[in-house]
Biopython code that builds the backbone (N, CA, C, O; Angstrom):
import numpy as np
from Bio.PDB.StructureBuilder import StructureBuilder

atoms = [
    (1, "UNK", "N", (146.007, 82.500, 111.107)),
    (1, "UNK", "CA", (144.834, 82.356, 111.954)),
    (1, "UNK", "C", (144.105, 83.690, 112.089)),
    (1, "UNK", "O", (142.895, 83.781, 111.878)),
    (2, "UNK", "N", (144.843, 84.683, 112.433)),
    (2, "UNK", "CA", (143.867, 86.507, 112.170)),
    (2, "UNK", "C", (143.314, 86.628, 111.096)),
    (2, "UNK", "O", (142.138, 86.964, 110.956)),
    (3, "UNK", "N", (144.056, 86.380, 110.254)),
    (3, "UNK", "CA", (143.268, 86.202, 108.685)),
    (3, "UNK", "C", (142.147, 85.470, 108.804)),
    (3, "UNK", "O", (141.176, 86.187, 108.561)),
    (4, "UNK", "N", (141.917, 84.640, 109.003)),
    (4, "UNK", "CA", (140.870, 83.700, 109.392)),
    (4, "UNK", "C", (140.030, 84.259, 109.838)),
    (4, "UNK", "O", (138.973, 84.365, 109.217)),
    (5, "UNK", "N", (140.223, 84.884, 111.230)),
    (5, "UNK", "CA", (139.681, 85.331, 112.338)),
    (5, "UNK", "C", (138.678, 86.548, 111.971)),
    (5, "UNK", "O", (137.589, 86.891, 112.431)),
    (6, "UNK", "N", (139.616, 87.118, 110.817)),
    (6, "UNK", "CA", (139.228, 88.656, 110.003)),
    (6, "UNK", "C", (138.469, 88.013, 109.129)),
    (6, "UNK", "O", (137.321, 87.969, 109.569)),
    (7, "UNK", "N", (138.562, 87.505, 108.122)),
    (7, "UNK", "CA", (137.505, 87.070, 106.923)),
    (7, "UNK", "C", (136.312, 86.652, 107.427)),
    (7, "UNK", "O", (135.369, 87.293, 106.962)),
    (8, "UNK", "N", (135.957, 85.653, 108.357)),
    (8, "UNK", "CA", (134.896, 85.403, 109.266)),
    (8, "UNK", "C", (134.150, 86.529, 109.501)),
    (8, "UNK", "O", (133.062, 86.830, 109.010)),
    (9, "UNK", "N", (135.059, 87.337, 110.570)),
    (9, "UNK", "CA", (134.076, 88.704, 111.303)),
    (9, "UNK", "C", (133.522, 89.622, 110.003)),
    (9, "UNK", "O", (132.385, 90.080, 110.109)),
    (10, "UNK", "N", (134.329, 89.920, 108.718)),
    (10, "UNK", "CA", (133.809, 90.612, 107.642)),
    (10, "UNK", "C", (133.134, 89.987, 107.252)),
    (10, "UNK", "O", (132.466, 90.811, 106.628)),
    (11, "UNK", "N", (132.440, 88.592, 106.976)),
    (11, "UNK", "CA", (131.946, 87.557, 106.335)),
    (11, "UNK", "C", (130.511, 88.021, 106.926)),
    (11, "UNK", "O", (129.653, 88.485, 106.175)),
    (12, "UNK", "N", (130.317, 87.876, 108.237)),
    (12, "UNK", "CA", (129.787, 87.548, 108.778)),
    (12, "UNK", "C", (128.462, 88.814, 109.231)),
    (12, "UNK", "O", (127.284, 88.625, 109.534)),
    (13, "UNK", "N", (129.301, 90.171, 109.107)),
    (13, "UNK", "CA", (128.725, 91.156, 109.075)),
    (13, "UNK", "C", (128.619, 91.711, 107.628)),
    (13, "UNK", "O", (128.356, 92.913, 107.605)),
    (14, "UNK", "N", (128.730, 91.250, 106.685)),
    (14, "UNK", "CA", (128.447, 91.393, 105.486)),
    (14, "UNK", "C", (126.806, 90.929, 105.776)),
    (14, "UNK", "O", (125.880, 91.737, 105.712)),
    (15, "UNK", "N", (126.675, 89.811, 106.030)),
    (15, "UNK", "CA", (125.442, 89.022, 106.081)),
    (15, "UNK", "C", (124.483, 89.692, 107.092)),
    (15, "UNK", "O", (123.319, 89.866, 106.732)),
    (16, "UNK", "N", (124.821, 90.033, 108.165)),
    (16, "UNK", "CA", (124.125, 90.647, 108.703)),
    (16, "UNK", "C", (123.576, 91.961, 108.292)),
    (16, "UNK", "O", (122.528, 92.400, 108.765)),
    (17, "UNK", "N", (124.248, 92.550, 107.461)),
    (17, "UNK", "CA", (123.932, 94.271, 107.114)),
    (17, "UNK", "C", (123.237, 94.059, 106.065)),
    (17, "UNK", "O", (122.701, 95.123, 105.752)),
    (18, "UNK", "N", (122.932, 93.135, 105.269)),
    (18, "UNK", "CA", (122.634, 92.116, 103.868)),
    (18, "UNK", "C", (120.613, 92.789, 103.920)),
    (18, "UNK", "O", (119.731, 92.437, 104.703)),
    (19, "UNK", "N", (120.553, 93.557, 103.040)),
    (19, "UNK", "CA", (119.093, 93.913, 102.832)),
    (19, "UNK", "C", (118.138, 92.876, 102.427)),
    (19, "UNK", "O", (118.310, 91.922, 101.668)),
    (20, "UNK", "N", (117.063, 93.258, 103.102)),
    (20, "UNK", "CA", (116.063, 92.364, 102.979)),
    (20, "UNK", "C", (115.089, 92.540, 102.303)),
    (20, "UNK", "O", (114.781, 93.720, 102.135)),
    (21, "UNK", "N", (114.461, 91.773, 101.831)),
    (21, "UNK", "CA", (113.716, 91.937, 100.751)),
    (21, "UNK", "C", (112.117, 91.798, 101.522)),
    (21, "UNK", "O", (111.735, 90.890, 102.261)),
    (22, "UNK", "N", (111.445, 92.884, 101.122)),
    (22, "UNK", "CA", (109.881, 92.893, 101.772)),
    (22, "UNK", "C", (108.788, 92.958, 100.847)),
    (22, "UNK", "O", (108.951, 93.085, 99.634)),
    (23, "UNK", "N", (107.331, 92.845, 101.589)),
    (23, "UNK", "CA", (106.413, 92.961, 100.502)),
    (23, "UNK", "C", (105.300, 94.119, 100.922)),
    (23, "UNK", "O", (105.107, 94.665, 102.009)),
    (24, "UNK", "N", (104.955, 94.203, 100.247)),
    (24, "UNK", "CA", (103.591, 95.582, 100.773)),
    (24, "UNK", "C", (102.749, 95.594, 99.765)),
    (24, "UNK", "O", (103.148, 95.587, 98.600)),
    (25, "UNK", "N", (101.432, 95.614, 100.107)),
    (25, "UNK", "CA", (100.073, 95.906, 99.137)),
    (25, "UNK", "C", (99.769, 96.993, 98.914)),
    (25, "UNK", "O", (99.750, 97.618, 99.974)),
    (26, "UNK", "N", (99.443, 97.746, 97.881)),
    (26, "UNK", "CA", (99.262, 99.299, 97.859)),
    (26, "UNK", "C", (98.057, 99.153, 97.074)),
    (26, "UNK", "O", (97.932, 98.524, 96.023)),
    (27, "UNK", "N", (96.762, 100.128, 98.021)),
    (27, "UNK", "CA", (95.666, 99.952, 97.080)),
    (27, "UNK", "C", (96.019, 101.008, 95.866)),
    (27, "UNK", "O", (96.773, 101.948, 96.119)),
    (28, "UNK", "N", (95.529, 100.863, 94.692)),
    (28, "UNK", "CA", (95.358, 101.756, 93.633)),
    (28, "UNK", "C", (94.176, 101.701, 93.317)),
    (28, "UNK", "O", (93.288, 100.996, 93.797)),
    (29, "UNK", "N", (94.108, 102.870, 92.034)),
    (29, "UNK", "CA", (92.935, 103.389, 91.307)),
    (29, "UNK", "C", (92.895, 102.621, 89.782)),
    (29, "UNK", "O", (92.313, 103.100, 88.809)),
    (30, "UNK", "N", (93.513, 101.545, 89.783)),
    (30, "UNK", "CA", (93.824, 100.868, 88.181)),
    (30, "UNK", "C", (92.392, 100.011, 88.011)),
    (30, "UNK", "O", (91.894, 99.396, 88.954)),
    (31, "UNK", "N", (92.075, 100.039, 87.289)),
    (31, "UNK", "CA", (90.967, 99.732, 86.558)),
    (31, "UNK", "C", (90.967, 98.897, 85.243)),
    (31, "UNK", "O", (89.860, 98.482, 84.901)),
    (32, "UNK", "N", (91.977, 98.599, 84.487)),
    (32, "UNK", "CA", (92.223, 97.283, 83.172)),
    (32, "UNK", "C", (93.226, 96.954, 83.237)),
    (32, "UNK", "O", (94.022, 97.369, 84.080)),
    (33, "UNK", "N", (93.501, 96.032, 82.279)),
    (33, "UNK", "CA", (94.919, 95.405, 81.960)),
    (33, "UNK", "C", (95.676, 96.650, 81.265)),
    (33, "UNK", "O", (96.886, 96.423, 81.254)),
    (34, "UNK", "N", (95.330, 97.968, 80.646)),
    (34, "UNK", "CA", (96.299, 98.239, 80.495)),
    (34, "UNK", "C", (96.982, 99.367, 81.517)),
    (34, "UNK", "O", (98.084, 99.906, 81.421)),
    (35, "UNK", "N", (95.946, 99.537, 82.528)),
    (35, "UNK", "CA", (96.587, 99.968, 83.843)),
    (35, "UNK", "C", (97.607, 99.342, 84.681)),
    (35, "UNK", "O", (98.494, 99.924, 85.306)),
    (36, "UNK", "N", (97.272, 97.512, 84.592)),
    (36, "UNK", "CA", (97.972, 97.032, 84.759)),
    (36, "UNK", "C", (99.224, 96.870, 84.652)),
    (36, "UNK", "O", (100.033, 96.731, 85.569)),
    (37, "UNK", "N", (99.475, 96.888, 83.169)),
    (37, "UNK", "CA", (100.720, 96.913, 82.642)),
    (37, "UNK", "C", (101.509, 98.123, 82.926)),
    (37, "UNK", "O", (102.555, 98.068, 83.572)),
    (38, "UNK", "N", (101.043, 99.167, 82.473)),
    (38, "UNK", "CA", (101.828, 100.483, 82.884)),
    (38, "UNK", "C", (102.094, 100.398, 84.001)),
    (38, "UNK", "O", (103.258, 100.772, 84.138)),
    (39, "UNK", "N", (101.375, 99.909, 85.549)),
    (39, "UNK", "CA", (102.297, 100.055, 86.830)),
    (39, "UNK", "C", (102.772, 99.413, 86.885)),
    (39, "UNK", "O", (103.783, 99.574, 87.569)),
    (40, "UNK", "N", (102.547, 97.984, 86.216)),
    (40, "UNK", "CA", (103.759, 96.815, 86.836)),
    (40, "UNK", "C", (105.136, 97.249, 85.684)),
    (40, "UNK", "O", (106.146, 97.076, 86.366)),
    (41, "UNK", "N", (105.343, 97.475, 85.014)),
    (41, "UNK", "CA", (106.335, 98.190, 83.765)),
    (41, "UNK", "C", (107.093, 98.967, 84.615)),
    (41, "UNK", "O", (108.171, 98.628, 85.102)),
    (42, "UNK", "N", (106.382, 100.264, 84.830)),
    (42, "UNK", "CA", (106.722, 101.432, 85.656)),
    (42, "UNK", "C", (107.605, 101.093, 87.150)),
    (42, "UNK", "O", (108.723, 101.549, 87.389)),
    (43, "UNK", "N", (106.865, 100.246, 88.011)),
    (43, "UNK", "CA", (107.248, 100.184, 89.345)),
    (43, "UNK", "C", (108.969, 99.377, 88.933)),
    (43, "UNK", "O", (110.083, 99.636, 89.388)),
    (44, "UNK", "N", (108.519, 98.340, 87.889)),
    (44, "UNK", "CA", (110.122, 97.217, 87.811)),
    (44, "UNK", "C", (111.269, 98.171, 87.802)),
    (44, "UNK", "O", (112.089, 98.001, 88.705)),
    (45, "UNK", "N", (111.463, 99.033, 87.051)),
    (45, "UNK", "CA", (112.319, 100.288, 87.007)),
    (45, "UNK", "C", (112.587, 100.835, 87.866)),
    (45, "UNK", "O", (113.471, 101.561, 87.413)),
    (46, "UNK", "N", (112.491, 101.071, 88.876)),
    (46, "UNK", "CA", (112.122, 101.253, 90.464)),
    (46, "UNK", "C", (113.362, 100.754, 91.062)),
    (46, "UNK", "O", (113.756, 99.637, 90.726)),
    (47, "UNK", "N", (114.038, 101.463, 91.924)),
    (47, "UNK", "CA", (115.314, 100.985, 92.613)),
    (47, "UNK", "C", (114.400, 100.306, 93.681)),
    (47, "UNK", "O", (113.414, 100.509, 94.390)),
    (48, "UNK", "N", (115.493, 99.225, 93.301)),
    (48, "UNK", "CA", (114.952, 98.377, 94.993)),
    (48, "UNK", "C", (113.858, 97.301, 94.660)),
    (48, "UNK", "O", (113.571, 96.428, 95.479)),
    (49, "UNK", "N", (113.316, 97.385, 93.545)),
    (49, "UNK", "CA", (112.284, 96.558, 93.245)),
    (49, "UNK", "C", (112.521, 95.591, 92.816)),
    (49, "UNK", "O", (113.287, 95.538, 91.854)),
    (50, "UNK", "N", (111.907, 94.335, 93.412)),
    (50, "UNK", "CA", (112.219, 92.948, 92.697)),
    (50, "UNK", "C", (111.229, 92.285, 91.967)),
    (50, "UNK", "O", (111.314, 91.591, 90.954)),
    (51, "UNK", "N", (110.057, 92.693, 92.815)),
    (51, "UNK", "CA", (108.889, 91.947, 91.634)),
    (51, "UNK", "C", (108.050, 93.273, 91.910)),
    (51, "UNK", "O", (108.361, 94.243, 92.601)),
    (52, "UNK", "N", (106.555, 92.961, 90.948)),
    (52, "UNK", "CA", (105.608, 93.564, 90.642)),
    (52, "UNK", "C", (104.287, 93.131, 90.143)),
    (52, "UNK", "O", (104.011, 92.930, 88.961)),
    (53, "UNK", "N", (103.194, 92.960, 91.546)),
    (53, "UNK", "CA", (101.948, 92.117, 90.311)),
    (53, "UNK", "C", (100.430, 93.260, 90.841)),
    (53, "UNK", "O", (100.137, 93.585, 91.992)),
    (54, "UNK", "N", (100.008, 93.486, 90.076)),
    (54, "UNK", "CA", (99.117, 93.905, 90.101)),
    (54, "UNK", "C", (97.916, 93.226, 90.612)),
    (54, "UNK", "O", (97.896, 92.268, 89.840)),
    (55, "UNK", "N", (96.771, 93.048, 91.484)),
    (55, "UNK", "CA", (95.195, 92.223, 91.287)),
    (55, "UNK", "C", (94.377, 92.820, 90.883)),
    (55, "UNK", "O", (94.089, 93.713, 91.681)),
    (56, "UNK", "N", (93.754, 92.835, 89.969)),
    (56, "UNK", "CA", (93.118, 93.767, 88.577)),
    (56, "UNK", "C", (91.101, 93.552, 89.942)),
    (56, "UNK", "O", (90.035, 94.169, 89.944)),
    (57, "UNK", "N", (91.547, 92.610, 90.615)),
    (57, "UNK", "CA", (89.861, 92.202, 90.799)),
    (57, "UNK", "C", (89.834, 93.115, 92.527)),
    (57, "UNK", "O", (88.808, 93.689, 92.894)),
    (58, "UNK", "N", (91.015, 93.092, 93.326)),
    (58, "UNK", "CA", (91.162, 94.173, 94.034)),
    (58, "UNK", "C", (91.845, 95.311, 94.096)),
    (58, "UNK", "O", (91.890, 96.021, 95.101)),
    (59, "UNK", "N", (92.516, 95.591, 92.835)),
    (59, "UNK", "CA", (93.387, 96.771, 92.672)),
    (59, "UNK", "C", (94.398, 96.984, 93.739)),
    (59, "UNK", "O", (94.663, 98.095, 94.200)),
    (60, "UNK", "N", (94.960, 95.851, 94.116)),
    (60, "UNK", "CA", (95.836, 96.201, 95.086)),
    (60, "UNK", "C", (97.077, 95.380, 94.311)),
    (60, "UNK", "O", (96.967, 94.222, 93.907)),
    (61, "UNK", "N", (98.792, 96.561, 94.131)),
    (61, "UNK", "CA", (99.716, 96.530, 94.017)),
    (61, "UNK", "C", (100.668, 95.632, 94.509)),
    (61, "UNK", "O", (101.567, 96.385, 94.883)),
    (62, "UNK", "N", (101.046, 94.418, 94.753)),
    (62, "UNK", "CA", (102.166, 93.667, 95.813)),
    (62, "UNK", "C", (103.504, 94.025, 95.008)),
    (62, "UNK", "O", (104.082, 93.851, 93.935)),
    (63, "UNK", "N", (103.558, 94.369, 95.700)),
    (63, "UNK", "CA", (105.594, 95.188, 95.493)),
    (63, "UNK", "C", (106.338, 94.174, 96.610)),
    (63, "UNK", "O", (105.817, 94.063, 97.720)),
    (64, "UNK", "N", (108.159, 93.083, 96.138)),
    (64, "UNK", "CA", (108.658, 93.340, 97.130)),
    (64, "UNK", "C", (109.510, 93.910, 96.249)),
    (64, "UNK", "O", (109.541, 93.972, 95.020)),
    (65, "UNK", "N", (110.488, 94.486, 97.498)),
    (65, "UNK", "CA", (111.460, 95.234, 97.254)),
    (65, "UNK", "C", (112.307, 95.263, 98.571)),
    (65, "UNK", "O", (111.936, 94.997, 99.714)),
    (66, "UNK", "N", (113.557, 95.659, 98.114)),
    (66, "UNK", "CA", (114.793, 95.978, 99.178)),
    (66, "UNK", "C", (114.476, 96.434, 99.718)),
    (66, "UNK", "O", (113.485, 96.961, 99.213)),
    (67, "UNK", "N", (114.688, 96.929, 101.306)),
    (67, "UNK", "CA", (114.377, 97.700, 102.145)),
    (67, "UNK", "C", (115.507, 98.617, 102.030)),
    (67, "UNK", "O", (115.287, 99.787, 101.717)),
    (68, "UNK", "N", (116.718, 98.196, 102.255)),
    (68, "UNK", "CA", (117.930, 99.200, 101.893)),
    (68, "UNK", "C", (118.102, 100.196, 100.823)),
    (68, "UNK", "O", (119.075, 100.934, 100.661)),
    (69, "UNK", "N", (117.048, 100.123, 100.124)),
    (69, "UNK", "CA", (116.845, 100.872, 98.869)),
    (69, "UNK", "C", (115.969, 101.568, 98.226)),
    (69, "UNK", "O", (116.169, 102.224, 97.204)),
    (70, "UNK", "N", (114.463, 101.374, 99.114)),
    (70, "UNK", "CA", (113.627, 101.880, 98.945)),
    (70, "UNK", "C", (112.588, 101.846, 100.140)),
    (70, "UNK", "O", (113.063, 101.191, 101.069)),
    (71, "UNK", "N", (111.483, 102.276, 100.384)),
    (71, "UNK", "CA", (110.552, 101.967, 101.229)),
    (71, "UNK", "C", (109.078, 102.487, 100.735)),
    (71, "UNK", "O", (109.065, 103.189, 99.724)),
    (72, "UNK", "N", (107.639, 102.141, 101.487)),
    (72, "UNK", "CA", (106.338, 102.258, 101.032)),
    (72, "UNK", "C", (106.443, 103.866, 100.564)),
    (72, "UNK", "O", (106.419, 104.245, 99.393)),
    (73, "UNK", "N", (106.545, 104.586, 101.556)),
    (73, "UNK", "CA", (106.125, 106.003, 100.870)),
    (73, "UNK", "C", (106.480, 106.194, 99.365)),
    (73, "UNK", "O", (105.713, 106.597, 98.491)),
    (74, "UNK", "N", (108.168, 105.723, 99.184)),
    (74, "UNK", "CA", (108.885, 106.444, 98.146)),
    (74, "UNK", "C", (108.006, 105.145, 96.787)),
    (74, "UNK", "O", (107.662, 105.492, 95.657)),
    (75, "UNK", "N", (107.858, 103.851, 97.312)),
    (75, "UNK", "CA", (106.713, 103.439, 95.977)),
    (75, "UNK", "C", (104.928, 103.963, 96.143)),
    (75, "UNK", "O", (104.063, 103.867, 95.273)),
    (76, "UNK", "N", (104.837, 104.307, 97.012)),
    (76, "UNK", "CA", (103.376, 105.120, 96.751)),
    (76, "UNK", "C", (103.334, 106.528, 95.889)),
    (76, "UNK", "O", (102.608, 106.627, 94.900)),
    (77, "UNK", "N", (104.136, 107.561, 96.327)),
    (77, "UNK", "CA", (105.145, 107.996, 95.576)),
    (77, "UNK", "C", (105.029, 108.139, 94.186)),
    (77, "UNK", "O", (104.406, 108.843, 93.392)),
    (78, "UNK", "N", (106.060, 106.988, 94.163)),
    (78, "UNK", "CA", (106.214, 106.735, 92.939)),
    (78, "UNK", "C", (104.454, 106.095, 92.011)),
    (78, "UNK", "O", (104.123, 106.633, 90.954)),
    (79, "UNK", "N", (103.825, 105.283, 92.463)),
    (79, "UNK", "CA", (102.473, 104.975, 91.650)),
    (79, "UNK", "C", (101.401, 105.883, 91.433)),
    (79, "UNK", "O", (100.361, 105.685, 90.806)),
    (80, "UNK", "N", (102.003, 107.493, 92.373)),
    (80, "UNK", "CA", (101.126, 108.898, 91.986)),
    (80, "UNK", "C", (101.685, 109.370, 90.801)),
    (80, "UNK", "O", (101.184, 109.941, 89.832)),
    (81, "UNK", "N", (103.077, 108.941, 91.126)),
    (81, "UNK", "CA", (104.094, 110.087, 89.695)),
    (81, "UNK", "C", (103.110, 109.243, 88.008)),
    (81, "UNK", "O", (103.022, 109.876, 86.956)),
    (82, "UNK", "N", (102.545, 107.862, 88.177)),
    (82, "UNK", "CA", (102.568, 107.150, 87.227)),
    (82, "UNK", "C", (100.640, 107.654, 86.698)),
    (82, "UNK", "O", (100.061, 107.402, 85.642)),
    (83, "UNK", "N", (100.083, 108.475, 88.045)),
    (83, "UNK", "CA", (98.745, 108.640, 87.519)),
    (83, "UNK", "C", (97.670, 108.019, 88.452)),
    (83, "UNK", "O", (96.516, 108.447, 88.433)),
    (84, "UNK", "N", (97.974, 107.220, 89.095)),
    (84, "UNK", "CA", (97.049, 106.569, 90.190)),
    (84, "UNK", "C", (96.772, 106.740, 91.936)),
    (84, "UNK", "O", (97.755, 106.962, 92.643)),
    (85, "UNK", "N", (96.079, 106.681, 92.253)),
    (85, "UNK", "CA", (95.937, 106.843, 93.275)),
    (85, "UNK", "C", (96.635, 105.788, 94.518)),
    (85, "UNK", "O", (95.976, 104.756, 94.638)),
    (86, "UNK", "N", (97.432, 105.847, 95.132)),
    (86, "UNK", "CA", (97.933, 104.611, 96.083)),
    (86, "UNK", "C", (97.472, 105.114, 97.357)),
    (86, "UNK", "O", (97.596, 106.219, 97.886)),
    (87, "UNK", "N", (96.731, 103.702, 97.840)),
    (87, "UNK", "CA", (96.445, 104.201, 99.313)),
    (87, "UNK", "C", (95.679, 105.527, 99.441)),
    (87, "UNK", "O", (94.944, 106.039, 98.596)),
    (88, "UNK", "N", (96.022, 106.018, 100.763)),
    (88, "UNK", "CA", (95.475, 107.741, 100.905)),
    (88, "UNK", "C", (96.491, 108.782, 99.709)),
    (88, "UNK", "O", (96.249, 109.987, 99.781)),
    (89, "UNK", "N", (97.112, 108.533, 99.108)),
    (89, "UNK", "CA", (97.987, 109.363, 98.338)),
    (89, "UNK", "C", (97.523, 109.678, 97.156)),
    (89, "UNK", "O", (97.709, 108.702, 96.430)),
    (90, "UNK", "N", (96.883, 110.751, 96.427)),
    (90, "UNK", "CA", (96.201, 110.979, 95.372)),
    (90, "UNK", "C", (97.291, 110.967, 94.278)),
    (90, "UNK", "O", (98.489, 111.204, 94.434)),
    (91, "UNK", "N", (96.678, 110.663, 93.205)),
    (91, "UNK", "CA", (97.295, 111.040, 92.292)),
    (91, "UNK", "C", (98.035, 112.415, 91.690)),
    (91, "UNK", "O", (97.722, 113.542, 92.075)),
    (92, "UNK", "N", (99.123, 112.134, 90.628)),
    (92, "UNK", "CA", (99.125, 113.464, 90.257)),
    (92, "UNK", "C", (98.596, 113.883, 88.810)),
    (92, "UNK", "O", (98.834, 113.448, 87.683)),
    (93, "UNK", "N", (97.762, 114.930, 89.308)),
    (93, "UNK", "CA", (96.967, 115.219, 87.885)),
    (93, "UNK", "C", (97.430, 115.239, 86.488)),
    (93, "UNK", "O", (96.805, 114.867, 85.495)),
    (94, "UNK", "N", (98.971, 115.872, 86.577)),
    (94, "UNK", "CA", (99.437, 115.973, 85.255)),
    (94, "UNK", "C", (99.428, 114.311, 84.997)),
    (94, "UNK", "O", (98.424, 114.051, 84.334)),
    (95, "UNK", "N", (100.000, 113.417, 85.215)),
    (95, "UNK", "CA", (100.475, 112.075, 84.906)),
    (95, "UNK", "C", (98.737, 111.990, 84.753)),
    (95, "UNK", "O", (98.395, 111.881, 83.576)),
    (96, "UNK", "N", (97.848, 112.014, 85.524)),
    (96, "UNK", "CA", (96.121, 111.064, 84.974)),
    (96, "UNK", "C", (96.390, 111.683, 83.737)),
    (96, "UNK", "O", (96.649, 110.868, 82.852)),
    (97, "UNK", "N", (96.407, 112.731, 83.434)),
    (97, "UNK", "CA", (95.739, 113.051, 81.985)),
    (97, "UNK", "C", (96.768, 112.980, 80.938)),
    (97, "UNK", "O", (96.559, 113.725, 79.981)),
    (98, "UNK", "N", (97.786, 112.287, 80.897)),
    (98, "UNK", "CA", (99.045, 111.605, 80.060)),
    (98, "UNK", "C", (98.018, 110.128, 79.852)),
    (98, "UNK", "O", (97.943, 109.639, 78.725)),
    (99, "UNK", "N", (97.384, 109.593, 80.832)),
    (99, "UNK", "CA", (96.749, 108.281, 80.938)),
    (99, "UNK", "C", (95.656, 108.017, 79.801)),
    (99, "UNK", "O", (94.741, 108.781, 79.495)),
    (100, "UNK", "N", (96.049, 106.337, 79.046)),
    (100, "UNK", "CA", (94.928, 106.433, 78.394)),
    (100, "UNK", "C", (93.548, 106.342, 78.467)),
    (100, "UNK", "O", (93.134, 105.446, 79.204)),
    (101, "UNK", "N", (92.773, 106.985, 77.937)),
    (101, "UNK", "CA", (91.353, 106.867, 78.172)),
    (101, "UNK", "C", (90.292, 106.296, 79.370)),
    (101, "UNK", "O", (89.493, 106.665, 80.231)),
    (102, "UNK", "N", (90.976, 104.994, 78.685)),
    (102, "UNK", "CA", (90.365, 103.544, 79.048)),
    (102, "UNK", "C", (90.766, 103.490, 80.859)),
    (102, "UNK", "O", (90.017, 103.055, 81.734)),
    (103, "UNK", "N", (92.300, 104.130, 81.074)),
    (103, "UNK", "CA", (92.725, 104.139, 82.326)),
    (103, "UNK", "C", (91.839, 105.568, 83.072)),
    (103, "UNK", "O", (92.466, 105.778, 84.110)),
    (104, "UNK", "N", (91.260, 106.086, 83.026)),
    (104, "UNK", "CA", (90.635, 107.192, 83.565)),
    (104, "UNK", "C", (89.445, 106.742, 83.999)),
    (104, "UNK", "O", (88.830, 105.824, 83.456)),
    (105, "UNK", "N", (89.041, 107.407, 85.061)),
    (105, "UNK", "CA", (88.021, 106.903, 86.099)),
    (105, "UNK", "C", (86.479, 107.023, 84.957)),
    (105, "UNK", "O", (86.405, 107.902, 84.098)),
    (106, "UNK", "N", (85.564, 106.159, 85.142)),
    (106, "UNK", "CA", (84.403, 106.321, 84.919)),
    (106, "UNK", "C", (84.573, 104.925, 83.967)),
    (106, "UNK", "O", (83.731, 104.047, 84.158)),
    (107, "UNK", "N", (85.638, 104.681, 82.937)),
    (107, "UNK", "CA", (85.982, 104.254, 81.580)),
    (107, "UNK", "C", (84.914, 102.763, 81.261)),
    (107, "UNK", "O", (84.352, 102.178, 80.335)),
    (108, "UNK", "N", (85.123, 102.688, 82.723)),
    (108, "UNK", "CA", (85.001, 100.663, 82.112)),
    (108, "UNK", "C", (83.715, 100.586, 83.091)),
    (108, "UNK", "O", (83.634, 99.566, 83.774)),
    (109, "UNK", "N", (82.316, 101.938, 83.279)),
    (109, "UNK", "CA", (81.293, 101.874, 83.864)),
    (109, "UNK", "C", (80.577, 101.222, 83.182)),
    (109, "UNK", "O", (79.883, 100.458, 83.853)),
    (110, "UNK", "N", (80.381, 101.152, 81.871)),
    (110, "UNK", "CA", (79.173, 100.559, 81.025)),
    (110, "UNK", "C", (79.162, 98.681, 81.012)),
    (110, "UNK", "O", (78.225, 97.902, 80.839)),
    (111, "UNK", "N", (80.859, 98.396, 81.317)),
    (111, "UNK", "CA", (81.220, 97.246, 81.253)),
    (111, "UNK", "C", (80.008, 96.300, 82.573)),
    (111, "UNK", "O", (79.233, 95.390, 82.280)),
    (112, "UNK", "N", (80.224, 96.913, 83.987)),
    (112, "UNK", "CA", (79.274, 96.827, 84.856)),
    (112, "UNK", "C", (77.974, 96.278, 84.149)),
    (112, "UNK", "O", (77.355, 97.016, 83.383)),
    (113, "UNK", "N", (77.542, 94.946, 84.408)),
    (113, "UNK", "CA", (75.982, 94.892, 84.042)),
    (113, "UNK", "C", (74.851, 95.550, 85.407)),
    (113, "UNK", "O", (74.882, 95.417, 86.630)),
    (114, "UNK", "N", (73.845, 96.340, 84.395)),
    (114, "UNK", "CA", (72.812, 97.055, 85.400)),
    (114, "UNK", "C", (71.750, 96.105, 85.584)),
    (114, "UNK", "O", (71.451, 94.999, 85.135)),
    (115, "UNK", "N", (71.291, 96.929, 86.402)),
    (115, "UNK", "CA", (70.020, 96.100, 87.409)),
    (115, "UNK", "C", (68.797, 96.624, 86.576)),
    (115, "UNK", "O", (68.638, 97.830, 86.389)),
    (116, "UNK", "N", (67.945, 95.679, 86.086)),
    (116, "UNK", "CA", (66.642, 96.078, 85.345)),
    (116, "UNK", "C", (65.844, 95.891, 86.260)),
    (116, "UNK", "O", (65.904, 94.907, 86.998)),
    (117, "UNK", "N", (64.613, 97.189, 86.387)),
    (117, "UNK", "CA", (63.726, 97.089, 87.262)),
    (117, "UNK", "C", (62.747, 96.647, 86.552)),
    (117, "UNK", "O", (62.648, 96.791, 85.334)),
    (118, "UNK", "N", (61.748, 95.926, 87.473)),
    (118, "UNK", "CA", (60.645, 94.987, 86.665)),
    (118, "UNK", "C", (59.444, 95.935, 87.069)),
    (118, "UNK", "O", (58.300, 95.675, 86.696)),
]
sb = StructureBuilder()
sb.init_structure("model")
sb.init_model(0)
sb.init_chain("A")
sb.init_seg("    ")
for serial, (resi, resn, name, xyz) in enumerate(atoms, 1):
    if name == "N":
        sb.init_residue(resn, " ", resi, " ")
    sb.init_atom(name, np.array(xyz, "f"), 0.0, 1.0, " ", f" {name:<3s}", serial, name[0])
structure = sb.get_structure()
């Protein structure tokens, strides 16, 4: 019956101490699909990370991830180490200019259709 009594109480606080899995939006500076890919690639590698999707149309990051294992700063963080801007957290310069082209600010301006004045 202690045995019992014991496997339960360890059982039981196993579950309770049991990390949870969260989500958070992180704005970025990504601008194409192949920005895309490189953070969602990049972040999966990521302790603690369970998924990764990018919204290419608001540039915002949805990460969940463990809480026991990671938290927002250390993936904002981490999406500067990769070249982008997260949130208020700038990028880091060396990583932009590792970035291809196409991922660098200005790239995909011409794509924009302009306004013809009559």
């Amino acid at each position: 019956m202690k045995k019992l009594i014991l496997t339960l109480f360890i059982a039981t606080f196993a579950l309770a101490t049991q990390a949870q899995v969260k989500t958070i939006g992180i704005k970025t500076s990504a601008i194409c699909e192949m920005c895309k890919a490189t953070l969602e690639k990049d972040l999966t590698f990521e302790k603690g990370v369970k998924s990764v999707n990018l919204d290419l149309d608001t540039k915002v990051l949805n990460i969940a991830y463990l809480d026991s294992k990671t938290d927002p700063d250390k993936l904002r963080k981490r999406i500067t180490m990769v070249g982008y801007h997260a949130d208020s957290m700038k990028r880091d310069p060396k990583a932009y200019a590792k970035l291809d082209e196409c991922c660098k600010d200005g790239a995909h301006d011409h794509d924009i259709p302009q306004k013809k004045d009559n």
